[in-house]
DONUZA-85874 format. One line per 2 residues: number of its first residue (from 1); their letters; for each residue x, y, z of C-alpha. Coordinates in Angstrom, 3 decimals, decimal comma. Example, Ala and Ser with C-alpha at 12.3 -4.5 7.8 and 13.67 -1.06 7.14 Angstrom:
! DONUZA-85874
1 = AS = 12,300/-4,500/7,800 ~ 13,670/-1,060/7,140;
//
This chain:
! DONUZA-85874
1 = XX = -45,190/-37,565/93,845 ~ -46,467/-35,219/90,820;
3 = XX = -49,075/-35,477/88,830 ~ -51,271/-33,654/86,610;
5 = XX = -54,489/-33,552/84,725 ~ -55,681/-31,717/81,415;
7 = XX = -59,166/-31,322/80,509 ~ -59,330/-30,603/76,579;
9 = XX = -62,247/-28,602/75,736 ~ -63,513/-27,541/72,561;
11 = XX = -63,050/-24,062/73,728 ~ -59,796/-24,090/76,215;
13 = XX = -57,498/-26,228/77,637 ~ -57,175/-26,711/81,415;
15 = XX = -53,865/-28,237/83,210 ~ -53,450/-29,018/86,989;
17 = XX = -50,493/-29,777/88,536 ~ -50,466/-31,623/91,701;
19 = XX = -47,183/-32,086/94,108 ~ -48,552/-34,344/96,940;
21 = XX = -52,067/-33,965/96,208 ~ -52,031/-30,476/96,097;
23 = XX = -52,970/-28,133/93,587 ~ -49,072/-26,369/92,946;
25 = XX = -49,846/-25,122/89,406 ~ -52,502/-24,651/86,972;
27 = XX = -52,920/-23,229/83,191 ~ -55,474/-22,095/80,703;
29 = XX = -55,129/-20,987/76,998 ~ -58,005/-21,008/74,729;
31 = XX = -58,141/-23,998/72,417 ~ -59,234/-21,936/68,963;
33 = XX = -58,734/-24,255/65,581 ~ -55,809/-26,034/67,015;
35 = XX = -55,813/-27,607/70,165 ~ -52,044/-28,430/70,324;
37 = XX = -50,814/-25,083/70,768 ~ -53,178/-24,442/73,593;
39 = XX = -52,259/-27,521/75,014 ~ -48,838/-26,842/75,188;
41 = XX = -49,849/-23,231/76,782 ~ -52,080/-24,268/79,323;
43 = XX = -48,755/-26,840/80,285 ~ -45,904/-24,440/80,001;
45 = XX = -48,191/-21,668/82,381 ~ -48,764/-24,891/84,740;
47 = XX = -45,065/-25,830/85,055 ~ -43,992/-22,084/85,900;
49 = XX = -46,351/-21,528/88,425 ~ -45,444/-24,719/90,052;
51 = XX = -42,031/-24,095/89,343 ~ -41,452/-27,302/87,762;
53 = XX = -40,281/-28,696/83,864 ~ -42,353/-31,806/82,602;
55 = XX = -39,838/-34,360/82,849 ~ -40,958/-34,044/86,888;
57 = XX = -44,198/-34,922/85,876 ~ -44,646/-38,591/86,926;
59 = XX = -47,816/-39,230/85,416 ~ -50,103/-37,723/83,682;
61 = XX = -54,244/-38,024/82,732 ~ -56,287/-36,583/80,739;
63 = XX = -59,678/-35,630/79,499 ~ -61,942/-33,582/76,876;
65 = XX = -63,879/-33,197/73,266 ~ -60,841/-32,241/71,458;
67 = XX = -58,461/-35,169/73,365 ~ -57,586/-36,914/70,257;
69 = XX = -56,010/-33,679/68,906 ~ -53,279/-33,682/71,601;
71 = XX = -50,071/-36,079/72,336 ~ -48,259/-35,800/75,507;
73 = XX = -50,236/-38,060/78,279 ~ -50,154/-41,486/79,916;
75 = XX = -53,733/-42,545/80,242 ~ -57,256/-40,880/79,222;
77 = XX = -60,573/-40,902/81,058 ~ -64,208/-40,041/80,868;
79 = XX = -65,645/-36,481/81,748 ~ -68,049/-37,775/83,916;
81 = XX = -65,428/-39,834/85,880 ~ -63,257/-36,965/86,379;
83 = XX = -65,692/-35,013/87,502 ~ -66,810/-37,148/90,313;
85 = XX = -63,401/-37,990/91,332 ~ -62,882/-34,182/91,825;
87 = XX = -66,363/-33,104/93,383 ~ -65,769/-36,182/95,586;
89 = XX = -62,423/-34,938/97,104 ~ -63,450/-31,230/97,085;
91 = XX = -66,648/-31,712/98,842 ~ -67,991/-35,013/99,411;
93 = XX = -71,233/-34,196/100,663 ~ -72,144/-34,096/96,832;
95 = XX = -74,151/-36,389/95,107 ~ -75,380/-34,529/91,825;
97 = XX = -72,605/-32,299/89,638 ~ -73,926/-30,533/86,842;
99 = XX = -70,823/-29,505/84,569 ~ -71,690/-26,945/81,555;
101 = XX = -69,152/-26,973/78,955 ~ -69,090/-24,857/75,535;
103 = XX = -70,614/-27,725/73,609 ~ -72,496/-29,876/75,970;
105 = XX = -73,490/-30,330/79,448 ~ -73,395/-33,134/82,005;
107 = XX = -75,820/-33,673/84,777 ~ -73,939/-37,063/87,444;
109 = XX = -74,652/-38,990/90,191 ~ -72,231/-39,582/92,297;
111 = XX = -71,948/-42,334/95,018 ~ -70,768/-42,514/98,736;
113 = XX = -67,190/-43,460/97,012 ~ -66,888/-40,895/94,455;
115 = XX = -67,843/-43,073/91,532 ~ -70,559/-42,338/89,270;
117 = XX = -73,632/-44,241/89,318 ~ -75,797/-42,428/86,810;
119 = XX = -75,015/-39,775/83,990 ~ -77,111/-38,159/81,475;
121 = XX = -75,609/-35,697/78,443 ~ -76,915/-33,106/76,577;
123 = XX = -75,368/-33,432/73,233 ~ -77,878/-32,869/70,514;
125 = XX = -77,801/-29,241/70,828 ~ -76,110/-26,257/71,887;
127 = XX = -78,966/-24,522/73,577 ~ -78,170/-26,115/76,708;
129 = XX = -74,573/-25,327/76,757 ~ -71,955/-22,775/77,110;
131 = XX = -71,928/-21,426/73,326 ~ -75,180/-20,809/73,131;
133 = XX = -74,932/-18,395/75,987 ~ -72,014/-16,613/74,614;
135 = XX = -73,704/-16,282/71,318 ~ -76,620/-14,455/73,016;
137 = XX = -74,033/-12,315/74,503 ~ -73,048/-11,230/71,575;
139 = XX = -76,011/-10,911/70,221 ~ -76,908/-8,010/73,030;
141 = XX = -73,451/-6,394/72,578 ~ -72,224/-7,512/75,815;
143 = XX = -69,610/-9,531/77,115 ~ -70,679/-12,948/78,583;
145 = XX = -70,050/-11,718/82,343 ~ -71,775/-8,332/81,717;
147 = XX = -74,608/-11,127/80,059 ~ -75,265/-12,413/83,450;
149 = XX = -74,704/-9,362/85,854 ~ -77,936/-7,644/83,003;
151 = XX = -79,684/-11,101/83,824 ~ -79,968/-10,227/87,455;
153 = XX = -81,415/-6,603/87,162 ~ -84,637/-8,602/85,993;
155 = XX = -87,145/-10,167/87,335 ~ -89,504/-10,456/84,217;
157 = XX = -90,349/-14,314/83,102 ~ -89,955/-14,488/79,609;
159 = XX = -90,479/-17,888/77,826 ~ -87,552/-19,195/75,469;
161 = XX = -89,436/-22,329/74,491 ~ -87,338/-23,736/71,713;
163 = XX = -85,207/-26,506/72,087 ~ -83,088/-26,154/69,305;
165 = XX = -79,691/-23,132/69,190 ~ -80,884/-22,038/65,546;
167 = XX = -84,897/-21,818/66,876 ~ -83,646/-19,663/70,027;
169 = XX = -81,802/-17,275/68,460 ~ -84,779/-16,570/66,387;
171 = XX = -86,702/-16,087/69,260 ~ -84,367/-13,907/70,737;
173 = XX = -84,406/-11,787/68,175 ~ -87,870/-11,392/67,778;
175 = XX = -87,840/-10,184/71,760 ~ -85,004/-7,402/70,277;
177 = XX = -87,331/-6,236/67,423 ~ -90,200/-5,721/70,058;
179 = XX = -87,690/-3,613/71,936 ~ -88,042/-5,967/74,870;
181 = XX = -85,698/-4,611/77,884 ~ -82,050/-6,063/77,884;
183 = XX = -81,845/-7,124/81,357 ~ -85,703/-9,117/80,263;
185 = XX = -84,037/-10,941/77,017 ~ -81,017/-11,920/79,134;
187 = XX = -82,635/-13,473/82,118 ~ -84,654/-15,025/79,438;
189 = XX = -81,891/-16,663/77,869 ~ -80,078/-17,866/81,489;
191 = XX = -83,893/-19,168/81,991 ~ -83,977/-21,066/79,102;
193 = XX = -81,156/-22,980/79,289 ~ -81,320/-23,448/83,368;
195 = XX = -84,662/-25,585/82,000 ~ -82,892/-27,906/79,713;
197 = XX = -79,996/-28,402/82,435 ~ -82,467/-28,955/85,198;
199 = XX = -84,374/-31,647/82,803 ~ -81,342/-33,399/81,761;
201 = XX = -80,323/-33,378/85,675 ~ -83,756/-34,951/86,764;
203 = XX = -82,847/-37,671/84,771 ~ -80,210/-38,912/87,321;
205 = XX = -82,276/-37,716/90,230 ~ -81,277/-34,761/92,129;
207 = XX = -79,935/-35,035/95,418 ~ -80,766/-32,192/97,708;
209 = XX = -76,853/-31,424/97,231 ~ -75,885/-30,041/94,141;
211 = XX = -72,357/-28,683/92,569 ~ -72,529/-26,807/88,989;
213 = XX = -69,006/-26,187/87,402 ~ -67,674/-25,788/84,059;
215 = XX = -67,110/-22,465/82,464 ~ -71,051/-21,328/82,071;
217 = XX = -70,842/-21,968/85,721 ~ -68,650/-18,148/86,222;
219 = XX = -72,370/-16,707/84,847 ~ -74,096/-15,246/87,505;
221 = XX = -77,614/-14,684/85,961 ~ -77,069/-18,672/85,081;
223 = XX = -76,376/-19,503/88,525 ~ -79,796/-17,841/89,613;
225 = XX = -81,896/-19,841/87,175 ~ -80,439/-22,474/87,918;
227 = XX = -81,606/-22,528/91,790 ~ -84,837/-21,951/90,540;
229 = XX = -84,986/-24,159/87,947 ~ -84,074/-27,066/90,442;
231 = XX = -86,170/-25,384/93,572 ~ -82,857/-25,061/95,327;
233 = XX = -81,997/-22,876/98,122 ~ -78,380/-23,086/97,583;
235 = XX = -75,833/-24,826/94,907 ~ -72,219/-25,614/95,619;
237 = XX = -69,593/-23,211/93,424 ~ -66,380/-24,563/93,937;
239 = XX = -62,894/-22,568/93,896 ~ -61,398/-23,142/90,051;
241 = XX = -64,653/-23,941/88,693 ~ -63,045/-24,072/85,141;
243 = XX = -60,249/-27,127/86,925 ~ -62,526/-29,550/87,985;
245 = XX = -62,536/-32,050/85,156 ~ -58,454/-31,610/85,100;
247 = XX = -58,265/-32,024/88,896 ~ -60,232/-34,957/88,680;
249 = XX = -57,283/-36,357/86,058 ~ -54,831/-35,266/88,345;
251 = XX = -56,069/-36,705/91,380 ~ -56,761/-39,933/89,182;
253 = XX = -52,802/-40,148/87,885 ~ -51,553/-40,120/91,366;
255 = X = -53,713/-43,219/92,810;
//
C-alpha cells in the first residue's frame, strides 16, 4: 500500500511518501504567497525520490495553516493529531511534543495509544514561534542557523520580557544601540521564546519525556533554552524534524 501525508505550513510545504509504512520519498518547497505551487513542488520532489507518479498514491492526508489553499487530498486532519500519531510511531516513550512552526507553536499530550489527551496553542503572537526568530536573525545580519550557533558562544542571561513580536523587537534593538555583544542578544532572543514555549507546555503537564520538532526545532541555541527552560537533561530530536506533522498524515491514510 502507498500513502502519503502533506503538512501545509504558512512558510513550506512538507510531503511524505510511504510504501508499506516506510518513509520512500519526501519533498519540501517553500510556500511564499501561493501555496499551490509549493504544494505541487514538495509532491513532484516526493514522487521522484520514491520513484513513483501520483496516480500510485492510494490515499492521501493532509494537514496545515494554509490547507484550504490546496486541492489534491482525500481527507484532512488536525496538527496536533498528526503529530501524536507520528511521535507515537517514531518513539513511543513520548508523552509531551512541543512542535514550533513559523506562526504558532503547539505544546501535546500524548497517551499510551498515541492519541492526544491535552493540547495547548500559542496563537496570539509570533514571539513564541518560528518568525519571530528569523526576524531577529535578520535583524543581527545573520542567517537563522548562524542565529543559533552565536546563541551558544554565550552564556550571559539577558531578559526579553515582552510578550508581544512588535514589543520584542523593540527591545532587541535597544540591546543593539547599547552595543550589547551578538552572541548576548541572540541567546537572549532563543531565551525568550524557550519561556513562552515552556509556559504554554506546562499547561498540558510535562512528562519527564519530551520531543520538540517543527522547523525552529533545526536552531541549536533554541534547543539549549529550551532544556533549561523545562529543567531537562535531555529532549528527543527526531530524524526529519521538519516531516513529522506530514508523517503523521501519512501514517494516518494508510490505517
Amino acid at each position: 500500500m502507498i500513502t502519503a501525508g502533506a503538512d501545509v505550513g504558512s512558510k513550506t510545504v512538507k510531503v511524505v511518501i510511504l510504501k508499506d509504512g516506510k518513509i520512500a520519498g519526501k519533498g519540501i518547497a517553500i510556500a511564499g504567497l501561493e501555496a499551490e505551487g509549493a504544494w505541487e513542488n514538495a509532491w513532484a520532489d516526493a514522487l521522484k525520490e520514491a520513484g513513483i507518479s501520483r496516480n500510485d498514491i492510494n490515499k492521501t492526508v493532509a494537514t496545515g495553516a494554509r490547507l484550504k489553499e490546496v486541492k489534491g487530498f482525500d481527507e484532512e486532519m488536525s496538527m496536533v493529531t498528526a503529530d501524536a500519531m507520528a511521535m507515537h510511531k517514531l518513539n513511543p516513550e513520548i508523552k509531551t511534543v512541543l512542535d514550533v512552526g513559523a506562526e504558532e507553536g503547539r505544546a501535546i499530550k500524548v497517551d499510551k495509544d498515541g492519541k492526544v489527551s491535552d493540547f495547548a496553542v500559542n496563537e496570539k503572537c509570533a514571539a513564541g514561534a518560528g518568525a519571530f526568530m528569523e526576524a531577529m536573525s535578520r535583524a543581527m545580519q545573520v542567517s537563522i542557523e548562524q542565529f543559533g550557533e552565536e546563541a551558544l558562544k554565550s552564556t550571559a542571561n539577558l531578559p526579553i520580557n515582552a510578550q508581544c513580536a512588535v514589543f520584542a523587537e523593540s527591545e532587541v534593538v535597544s540591546l543593539v544601540h547599547e552595543e550589547t555583544p551578538r552572541p548576548d542578544i541572540c541567546k537572549a532572543v532563543c531565551d525568550g521564546v524557550s519561556d513562552r514555549l515552556a509556559s504554554m507546555a506546562r499547561r498540558v503537564v510535562v512528562e519527564p519525556k519530551v520531543a520538540f520538532v517543527g522547523g525552529a526545532a533545526k536552531g541549536m541555541g533554541l534547543r539549549r533554552s529550551l532544556k533549561e527552560a523545562l529543567e531537562l537533561t535531555e529532549v528527543y530530536f527526531p530524524d526529519d524534524i521538519e516531516f513529522v506533522a506530514a508523517y503523521g498524515c501519512a501514517l494516518k491514510a494508510a490505517e
